[in-house]
C-alpha atoms as one frame of an Amber mdcrd trajectory, in Angstrom:
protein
 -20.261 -27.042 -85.885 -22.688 -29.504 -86.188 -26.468 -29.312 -83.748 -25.048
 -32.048 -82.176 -21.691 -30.570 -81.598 -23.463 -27.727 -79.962 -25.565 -29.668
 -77.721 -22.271 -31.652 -76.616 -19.896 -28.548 -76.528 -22.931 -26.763 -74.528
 -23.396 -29.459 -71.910 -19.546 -29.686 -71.200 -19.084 -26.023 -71.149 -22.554
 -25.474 -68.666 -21.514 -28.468 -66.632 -18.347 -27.129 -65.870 -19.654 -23.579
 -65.228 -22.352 -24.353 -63.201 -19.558 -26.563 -60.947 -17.506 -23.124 -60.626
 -20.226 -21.103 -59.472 -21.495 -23.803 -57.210 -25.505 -24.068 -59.500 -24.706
 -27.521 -60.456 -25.958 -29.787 -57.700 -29.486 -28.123 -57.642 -30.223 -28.181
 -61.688 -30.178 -30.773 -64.462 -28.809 -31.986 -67.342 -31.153 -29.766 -69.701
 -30.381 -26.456 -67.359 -26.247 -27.403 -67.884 -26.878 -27.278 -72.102 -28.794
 -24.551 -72.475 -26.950 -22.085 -70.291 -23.838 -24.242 -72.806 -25.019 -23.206
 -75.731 -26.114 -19.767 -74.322 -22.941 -18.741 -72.998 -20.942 -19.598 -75.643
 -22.980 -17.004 -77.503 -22.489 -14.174 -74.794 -18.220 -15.100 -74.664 -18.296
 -14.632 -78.655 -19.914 -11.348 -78.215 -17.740 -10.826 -74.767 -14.975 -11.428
 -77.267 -16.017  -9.747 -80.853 -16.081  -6.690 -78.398 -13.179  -7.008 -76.296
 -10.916  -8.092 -79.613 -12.920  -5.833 -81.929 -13.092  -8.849 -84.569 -15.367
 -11.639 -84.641 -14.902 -14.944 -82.483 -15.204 -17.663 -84.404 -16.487 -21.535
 -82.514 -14.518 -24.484 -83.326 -14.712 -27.693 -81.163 -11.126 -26.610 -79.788
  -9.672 -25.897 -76.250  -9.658 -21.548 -76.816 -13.838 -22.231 -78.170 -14.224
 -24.347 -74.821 -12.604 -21.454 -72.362 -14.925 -18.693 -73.935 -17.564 -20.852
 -74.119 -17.263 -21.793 -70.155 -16.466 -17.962 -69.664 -19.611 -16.507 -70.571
 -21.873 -19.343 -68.992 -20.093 -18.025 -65.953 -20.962 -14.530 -66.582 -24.830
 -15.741 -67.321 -25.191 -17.896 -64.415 -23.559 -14.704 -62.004 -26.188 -12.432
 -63.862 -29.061 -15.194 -63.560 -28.015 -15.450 -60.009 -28.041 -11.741 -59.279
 -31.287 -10.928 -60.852 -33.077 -13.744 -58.822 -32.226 -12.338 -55.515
C-alpha cells in the first residue's frame, strides 16, 4: 500500500478501536492514525506468530479486522501501563 493508504487504513482502523475501548472521545484525529498504523503492525506480528507465516496488508476487509485487532491490544496495553 501506498503512504497514503496507510494513513487512511490507520485512521479507520484507530478510530474504530479507540470507539471499542471507549479512548476515542478524549484524543484526536492524529492519536486515532498513529495507534492505526501502529496496530496494524502488532496484528501482523499477532498473526505471523499465531499462523506461523507472514501476514500480508492489503486494503481488504481480513487487513482491516487485524489491523483494528491489534490497535485494540495497544490501546489495552497503553491503558494498563498508564495506571
Amino acid at each position: 500500500m501506498g503512504f497514503l493508504s496507510w494513513i487512511v487504513f490507520g485512521a479507520l482502523a484507530g478510530w474504530v478501536a479507540s470507539t471499542i475501548t471507549g479512548a476515542g472521545e478524549r484524543r484526536g484525529c492524529l492519536f486515532n492514525v498513529l495507534v492505526g498504523v501502529v496496530g496494524a503492525f502488532v496484528g501482523g506480528l499477532l498473526m505471523q506468530f499465531i499462523t506461523g507465516r507472514p501476514f500480508g496488508f492489503d486494503f481488504n476487509l481480513p487487513s482491516f479486522l487485524v489491523a483494528v485487532l491489534g490497535a485494540v491490544v495497544l490501546l489495552v496495553l497503553v491503558g494498563a501501563a498508564r495506571r
